[in-house]
TORKOL-4160 file (C-alpha; in steps of 0.2 Angstrom, whole numbers, padded with zeros to 4 digits, m for minus):
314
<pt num="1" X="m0346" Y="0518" Z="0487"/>
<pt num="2" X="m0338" Y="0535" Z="0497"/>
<pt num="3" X="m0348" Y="0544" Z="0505"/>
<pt num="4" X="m0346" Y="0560" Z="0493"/>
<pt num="5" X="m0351" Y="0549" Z="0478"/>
<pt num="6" X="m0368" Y="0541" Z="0487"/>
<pt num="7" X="m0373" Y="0559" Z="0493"/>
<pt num="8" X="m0371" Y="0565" Z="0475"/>
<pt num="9" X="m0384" Y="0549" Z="0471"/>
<pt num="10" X="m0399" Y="0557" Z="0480"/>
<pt num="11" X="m0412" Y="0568" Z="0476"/>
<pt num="12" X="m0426" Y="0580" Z="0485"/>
<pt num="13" X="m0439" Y="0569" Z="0491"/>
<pt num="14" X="m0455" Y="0576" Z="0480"/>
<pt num="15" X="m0470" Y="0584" Z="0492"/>
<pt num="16" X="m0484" Y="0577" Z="0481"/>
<pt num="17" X="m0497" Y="0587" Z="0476"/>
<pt num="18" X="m0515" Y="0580" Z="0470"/>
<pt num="19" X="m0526" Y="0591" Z="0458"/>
<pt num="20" X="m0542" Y="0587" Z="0449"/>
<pt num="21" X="m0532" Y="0585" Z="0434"/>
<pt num="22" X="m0520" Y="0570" Z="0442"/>
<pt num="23" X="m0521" Y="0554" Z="0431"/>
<pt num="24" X="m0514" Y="0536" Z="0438"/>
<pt num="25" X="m0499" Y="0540" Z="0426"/>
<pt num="26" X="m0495" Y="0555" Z="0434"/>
<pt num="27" X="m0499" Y="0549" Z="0453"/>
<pt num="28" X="m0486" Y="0535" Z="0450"/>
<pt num="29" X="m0473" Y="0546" Z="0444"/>
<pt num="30" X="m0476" Y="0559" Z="0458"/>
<pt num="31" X="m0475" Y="0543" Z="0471"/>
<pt num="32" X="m0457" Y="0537" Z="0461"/>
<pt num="33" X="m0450" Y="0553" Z="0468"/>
<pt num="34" X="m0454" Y="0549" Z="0486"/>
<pt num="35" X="m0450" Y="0535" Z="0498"/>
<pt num="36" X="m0455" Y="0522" Z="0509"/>
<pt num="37" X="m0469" Y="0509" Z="0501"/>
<pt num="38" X="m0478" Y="0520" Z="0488"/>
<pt num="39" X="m0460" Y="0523" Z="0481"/>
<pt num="40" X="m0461" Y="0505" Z="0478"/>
<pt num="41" X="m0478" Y="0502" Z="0473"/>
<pt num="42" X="m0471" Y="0515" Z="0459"/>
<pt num="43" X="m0455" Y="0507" Z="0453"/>
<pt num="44" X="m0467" Y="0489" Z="0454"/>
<pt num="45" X="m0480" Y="0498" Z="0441"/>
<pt num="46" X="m0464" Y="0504" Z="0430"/>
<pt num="47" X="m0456" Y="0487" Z="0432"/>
<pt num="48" X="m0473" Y="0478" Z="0428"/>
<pt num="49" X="m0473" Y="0488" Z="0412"/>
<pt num="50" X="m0455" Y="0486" Z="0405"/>
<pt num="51" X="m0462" Y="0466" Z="0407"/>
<pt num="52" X="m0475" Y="0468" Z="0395"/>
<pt num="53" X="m0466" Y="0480" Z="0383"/>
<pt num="54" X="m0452" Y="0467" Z="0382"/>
<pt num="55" X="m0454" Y="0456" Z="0368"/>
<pt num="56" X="m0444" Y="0441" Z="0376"/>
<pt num="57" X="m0452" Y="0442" Z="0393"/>
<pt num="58" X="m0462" Y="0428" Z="0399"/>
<pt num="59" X="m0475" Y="0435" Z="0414"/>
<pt num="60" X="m0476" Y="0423" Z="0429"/>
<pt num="61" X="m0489" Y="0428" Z="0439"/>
<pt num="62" X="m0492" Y="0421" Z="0454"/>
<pt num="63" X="m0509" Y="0422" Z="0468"/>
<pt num="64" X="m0511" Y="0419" Z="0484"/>
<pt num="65" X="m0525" Y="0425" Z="0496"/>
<pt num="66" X="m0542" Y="0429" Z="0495"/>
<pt num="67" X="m0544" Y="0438" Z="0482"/>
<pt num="68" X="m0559" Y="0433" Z="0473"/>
<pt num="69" X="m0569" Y="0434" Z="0487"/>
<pt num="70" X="m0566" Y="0453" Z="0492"/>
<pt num="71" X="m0568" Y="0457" Z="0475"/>
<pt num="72" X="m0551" Y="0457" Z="0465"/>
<pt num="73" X="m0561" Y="0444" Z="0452"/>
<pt num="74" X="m0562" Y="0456" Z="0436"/>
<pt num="75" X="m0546" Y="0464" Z="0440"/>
<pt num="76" X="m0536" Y="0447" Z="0437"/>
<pt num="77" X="m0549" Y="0442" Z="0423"/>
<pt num="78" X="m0544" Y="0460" Z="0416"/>
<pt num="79" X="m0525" Y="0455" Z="0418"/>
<pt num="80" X="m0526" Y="0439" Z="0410"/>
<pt num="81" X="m0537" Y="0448" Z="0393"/>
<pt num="82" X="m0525" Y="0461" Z="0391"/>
<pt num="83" X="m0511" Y="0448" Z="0390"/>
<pt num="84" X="m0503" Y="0458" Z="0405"/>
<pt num="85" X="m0501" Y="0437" Z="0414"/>
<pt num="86" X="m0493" Y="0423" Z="0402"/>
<pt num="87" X="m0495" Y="0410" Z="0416"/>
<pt num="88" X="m0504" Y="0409" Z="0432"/>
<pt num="89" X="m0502" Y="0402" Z="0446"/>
<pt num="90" X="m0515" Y="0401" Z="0460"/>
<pt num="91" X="m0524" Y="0392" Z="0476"/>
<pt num="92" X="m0538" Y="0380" Z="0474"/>
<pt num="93" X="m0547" Y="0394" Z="0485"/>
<pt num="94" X="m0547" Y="0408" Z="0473"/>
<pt num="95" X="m0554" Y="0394" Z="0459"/>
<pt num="96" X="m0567" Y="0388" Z="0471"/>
<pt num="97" X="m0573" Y="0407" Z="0474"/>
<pt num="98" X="m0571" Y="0410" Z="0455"/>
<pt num="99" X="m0583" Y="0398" Z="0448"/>
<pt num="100" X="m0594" Y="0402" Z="0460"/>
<pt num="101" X="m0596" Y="0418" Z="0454"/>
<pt num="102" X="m0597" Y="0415" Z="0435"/>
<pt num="103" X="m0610" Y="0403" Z="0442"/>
<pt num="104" X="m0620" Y="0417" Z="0447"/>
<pt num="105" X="m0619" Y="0417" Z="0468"/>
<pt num="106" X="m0610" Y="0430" Z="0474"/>
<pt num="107" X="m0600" Y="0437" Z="0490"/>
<pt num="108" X="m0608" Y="0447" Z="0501"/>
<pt num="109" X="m0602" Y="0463" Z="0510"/>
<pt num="110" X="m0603" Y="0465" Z="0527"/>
<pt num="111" X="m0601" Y="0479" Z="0541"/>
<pt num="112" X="m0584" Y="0483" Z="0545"/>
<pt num="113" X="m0586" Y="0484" Z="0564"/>
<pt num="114" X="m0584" Y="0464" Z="0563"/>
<pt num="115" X="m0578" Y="0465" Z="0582"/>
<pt num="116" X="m0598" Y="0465" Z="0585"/>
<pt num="117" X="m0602" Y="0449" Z="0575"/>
<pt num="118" X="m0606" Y="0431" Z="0584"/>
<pt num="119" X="m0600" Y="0419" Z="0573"/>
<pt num="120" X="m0607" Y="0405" Z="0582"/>
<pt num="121" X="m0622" Y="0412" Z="0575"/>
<pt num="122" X="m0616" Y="0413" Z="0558"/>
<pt num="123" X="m0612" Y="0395" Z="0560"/>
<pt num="124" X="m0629" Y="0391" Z="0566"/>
<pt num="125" X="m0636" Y="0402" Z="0548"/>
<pt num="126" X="m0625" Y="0392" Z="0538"/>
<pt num="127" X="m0615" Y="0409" Z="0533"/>
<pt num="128" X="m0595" Y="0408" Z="0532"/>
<pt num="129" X="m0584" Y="0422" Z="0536"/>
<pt num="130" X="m0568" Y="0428" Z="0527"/>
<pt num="131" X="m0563" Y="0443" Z="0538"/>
<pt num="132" X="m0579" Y="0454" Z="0532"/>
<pt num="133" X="m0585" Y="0446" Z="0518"/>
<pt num="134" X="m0598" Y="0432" Z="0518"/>
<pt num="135" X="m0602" Y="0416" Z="0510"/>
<pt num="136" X="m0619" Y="0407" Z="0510"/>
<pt num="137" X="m0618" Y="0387" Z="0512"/>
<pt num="138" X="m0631" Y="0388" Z="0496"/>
<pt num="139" X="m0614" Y="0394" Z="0488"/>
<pt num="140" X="m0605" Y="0376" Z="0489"/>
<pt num="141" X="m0620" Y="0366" Z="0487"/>
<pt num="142" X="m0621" Y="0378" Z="0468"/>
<pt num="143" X="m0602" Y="0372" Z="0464"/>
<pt num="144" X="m0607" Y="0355" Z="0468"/>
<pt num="145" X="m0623" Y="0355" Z="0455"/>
<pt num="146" X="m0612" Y="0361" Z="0443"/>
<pt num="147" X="m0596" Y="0350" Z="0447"/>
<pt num="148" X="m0606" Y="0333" Z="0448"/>
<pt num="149" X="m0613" Y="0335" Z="0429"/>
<pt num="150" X="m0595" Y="0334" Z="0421"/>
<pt num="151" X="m0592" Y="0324" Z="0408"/>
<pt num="152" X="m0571" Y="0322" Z="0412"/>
<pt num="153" X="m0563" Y="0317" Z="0396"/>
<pt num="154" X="m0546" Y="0310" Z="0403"/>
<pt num="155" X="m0543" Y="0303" Z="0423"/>
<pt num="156" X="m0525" Y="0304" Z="0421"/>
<pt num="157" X="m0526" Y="0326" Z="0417"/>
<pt num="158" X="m0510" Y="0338" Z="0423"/>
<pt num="159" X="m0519" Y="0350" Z="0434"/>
<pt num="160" X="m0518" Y="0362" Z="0421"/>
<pt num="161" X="m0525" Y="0353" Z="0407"/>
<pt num="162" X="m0542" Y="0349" Z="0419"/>
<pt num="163" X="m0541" Y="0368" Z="0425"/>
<pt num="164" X="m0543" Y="0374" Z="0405"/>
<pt num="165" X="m0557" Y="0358" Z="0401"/>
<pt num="166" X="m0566" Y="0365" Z="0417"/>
<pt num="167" X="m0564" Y="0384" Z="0410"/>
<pt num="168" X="m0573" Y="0378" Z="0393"/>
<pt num="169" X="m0590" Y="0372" Z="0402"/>
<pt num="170" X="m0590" Y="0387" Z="0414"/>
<pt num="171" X="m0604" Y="0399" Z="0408"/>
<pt num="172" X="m0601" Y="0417" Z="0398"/>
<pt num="173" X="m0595" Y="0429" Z="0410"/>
<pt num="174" X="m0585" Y="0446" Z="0409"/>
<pt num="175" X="m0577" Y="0443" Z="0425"/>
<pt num="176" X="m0571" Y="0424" Z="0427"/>
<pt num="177" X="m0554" Y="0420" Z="0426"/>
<pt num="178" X="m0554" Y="0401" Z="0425"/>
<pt num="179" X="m0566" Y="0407" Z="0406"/>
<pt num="180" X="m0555" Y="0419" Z="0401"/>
<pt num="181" X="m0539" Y="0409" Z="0405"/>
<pt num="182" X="m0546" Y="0396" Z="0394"/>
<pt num="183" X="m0550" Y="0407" Z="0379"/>
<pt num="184" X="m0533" Y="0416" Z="0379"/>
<pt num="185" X="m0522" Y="0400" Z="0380"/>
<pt num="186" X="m0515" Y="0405" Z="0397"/>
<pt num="187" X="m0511" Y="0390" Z="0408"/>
<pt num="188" X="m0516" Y="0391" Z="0426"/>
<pt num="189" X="m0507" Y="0380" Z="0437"/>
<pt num="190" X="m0513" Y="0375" Z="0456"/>
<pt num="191" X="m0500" Y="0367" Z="0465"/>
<pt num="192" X="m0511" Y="0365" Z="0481"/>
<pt num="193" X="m0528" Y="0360" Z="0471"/>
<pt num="194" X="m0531" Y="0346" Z="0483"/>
<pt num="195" X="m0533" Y="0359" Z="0496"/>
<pt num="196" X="m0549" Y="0369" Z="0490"/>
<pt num="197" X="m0568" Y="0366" Z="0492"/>
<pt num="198" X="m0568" Y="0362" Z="0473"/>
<pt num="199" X="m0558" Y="0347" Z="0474"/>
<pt num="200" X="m0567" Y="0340" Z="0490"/>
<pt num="201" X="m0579" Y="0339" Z="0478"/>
<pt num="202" X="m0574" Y="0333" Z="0462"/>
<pt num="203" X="m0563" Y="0319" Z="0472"/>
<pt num="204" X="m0581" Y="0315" Z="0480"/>
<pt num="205" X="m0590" Y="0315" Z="0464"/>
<pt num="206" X="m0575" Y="0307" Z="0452"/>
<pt num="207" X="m0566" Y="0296" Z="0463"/>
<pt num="208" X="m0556" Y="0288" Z="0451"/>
<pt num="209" X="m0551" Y="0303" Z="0445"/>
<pt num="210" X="m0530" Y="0305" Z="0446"/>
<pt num="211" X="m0525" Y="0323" Z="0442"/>
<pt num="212" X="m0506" Y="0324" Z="0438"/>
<pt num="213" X="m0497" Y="0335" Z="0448"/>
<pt num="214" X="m0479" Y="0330" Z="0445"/>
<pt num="215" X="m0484" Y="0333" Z="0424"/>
<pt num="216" X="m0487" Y="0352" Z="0429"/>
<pt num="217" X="m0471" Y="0352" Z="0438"/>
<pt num="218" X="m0462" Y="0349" Z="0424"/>
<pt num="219" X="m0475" Y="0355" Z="0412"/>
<pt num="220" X="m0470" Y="0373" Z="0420"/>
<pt num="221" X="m0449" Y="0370" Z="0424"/>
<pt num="222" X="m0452" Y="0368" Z="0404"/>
<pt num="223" X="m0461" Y="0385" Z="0402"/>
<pt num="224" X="m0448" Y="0394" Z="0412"/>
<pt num="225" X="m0432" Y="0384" Z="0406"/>
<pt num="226" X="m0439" Y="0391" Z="0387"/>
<pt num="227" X="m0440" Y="0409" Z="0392"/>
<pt num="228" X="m0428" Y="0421" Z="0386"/>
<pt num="229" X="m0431" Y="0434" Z="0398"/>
<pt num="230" X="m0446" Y="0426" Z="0412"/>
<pt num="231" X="m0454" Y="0440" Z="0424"/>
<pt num="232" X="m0461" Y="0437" Z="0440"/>
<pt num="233" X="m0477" Y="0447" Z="0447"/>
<pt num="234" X="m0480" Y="0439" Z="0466"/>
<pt num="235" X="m0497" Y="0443" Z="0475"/>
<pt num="236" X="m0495" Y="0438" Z="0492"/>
<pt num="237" X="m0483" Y="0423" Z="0494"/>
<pt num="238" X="m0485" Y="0404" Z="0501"/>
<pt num="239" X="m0488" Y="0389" Z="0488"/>
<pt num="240" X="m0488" Y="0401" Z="0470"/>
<pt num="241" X="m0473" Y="0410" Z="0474"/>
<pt num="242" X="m0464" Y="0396" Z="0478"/>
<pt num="243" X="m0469" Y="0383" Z="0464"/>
<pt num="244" X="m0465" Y="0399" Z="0453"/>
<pt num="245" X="m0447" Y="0402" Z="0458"/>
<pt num="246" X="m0442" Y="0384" Z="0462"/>
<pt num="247" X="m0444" Y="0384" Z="0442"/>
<pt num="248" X="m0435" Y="0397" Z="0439"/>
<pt num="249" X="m0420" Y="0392" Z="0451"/>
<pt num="250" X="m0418" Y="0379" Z="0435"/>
<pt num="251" X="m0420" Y="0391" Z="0420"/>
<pt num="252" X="m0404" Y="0399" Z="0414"/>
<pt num="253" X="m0407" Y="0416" Z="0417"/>
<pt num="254" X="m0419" Y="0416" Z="0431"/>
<pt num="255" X="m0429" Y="0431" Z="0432"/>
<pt num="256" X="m0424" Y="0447" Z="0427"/>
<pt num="257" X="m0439" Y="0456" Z="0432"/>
<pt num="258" X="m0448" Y="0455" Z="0449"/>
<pt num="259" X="m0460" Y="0461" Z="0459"/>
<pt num="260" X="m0468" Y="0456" Z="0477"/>
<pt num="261" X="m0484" Y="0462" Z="0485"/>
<pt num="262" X="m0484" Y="0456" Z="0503"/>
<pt num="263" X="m0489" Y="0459" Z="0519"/>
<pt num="264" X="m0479" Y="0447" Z="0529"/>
<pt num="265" X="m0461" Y="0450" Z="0533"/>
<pt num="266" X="m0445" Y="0443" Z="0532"/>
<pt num="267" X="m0439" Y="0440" Z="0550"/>
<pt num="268" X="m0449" Y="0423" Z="0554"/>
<pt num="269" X="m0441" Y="0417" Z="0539"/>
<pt num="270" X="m0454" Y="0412" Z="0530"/>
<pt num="271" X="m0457" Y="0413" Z="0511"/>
<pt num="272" X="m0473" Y="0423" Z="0511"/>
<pt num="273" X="m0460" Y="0436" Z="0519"/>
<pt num="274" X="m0444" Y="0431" Z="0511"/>
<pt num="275" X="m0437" Y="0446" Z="0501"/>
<pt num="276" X="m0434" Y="0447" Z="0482"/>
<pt num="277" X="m0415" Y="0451" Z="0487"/>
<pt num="278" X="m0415" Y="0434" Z="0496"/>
<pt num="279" X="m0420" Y="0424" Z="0479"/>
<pt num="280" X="m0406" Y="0430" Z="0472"/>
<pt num="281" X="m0396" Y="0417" Z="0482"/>
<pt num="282" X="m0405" Y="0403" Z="0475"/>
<pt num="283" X="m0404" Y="0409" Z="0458"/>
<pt num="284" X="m0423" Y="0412" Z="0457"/>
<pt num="285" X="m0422" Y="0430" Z="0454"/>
<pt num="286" X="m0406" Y="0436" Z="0442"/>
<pt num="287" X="m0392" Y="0447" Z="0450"/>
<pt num="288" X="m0395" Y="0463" Z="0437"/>
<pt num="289" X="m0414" Y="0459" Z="0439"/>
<pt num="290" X="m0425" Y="0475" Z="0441"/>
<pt num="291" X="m0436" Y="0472" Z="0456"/>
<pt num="292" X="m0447" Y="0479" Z="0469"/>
<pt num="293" X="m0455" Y="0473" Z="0486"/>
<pt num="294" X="m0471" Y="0482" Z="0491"/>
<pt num="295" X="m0476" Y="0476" Z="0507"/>
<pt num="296" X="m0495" Y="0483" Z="0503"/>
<pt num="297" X="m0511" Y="0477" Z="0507"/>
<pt num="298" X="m0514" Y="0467" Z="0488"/>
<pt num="299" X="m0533" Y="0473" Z="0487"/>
<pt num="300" X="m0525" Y="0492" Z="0487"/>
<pt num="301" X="m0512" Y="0487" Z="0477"/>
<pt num="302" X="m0518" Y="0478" Z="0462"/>
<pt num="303" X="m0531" Y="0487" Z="0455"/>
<pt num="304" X="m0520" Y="0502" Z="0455"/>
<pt num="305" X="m0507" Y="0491" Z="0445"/>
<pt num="306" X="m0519" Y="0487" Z="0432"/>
<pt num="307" X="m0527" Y="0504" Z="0433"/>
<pt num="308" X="m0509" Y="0512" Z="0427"/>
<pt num="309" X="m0503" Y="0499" Z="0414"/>
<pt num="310" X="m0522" Y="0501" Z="0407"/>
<pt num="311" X="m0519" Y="0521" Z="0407"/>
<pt num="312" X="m0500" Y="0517" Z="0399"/>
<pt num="313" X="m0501" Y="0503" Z="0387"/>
<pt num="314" X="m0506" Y="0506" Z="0372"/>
């Protein structure tokens, strides 16, 4: 491109102004007109809702992180009801923490100023720290209560199909998205179960229990082979992006929508970091595909996702 011809591509950058009037909607198309990440967080909200308004677009969410814990629980329950997540893929973490709150233990808050906490004496109090939030033992010994008075139907299940069985006993809850998965028919897939306080303890309570892991494999190749058009929403990185994309690096389109949320970067080279540009590549992400990396803290980000597909989906 000439220098004349780019130069004619670019526009003021819009000086943002916030009244009391100032809807999400209107905020996200203010930030579209500036730069940097909330210029991305923008484009990721307007990409997000070109995924759901397309008919042929499968939505591949995947979720990393602890996001349960700090509170993200209703906010991904609230995805998956509004049919804003046609599959999910996850940790064995967020499940764990999950459960335990449609249980009915909670995650407690704690002060910010952690430099001033002694966790050796957290340890000593049986309490466990995720950065500022906190989590009684009592917590786990609940899961367990409720794990060890299963009645398993099959010792040969896909992760997936156990994942939806355990949905089904979990008890009525607004918030839990291992209930609400379960009711809408969207499958949640946990590549890394094995690593998760949850099965510690179903592999201590069912021990000839033999979850299926290559079955999911294929079970989700399948799913995204079978898309006409497959989207890609990426909430942090690690095991869910990458059992995501290696899908998609077999489907014949790969993905032609994609978003990131991250706060790692590209130059260690690892996939938490990788960009969306670099999946390309591999085929993963589509060469015309409309996409956006917002390297954001995900607990600012997502709930202002939801809050402007909420405000513009009707």
């Amino acid at each position: 491109m000439s220098e004349n011809n780019f130069k004619k591509k670019l526009k003021k950058v819009n000086q943002i102004k916030i009244t009391k009037k100032t809807s999400i909607t209107s905020l996200m198309l203010a930030l579209n007109e500036t730069g940097f990440n909330a210029k991305r967080l923008a484009v990721a909200c307007e990409i997000y809702e070109k995924m759901i308004k397309d008919p042929e677009c499968v939505k591949f969410f995947g979720l990393a992180g602890a996001m349960v814990p700090v509170g993200m629980q209703s906010i991904i329950h609230d995805f998956i009801e509004e049919g804003y997540i046609d599959v999910l893929v996850t940790t064995g973490a967020n499940l764990t923490h999950d459960i335990a709150e449609t249980l009915g233990y909670h995650h407690l808050q704690g002060d910010i100023n952690i430099e001033d906490l002694d966790d050796a004496i957290l340890h000593k109090d049986q309490i466990n720290r995720i950065y500022d939030v906190f989590l009684p033992n009592e917590v786990y010994e609940g899961i367990e209560d409720f794990i060890s008075k299963l009645d398993i139907p099959s010792k040969d299940m896909a992760v997936h199909e156990f994942l939806k069985f355990l949905g089904k006993q979990l008890p009525e809850d607004p918030n839990s998205i291992l209930k609400i998965a379960a009711e809408k028919d969207v499958p949640i897939f946990c590549p890394a179960f094995t690593d998760s306080g949850l099965a510690l303890q179903i592999g201590f309570h069912y021990k000839k229990l033999n979850l299926n892991h290559f079955s999911d494999m294929l079970k989700l190749i399948d799913l995204a082979w079978d898309s006409k058009k497959a989207g890609v929403c990426i909430i942090g990185g690690g095991v869910p992006k990458n059992f995501i994309f290696q899908s998609l690096q077999f489907c014949p389109t790969s993905a032609r929508y994609a978003i990131q949320i991250t706060m790692d970067r590209p130059e260690p080279g690892g996939l938490s970091g990788a960009t969306l540009s670099e999946a390309i590549s591999w085929g993963k992400v589509n060469e015309q595909a409309e996409h956006s990396m917002v390297i954001v803290d995900a607990t600012i980000a997502l709930p202002l996702i939801l809050w402007y597909l909420k405000s513009t989906i009707k």
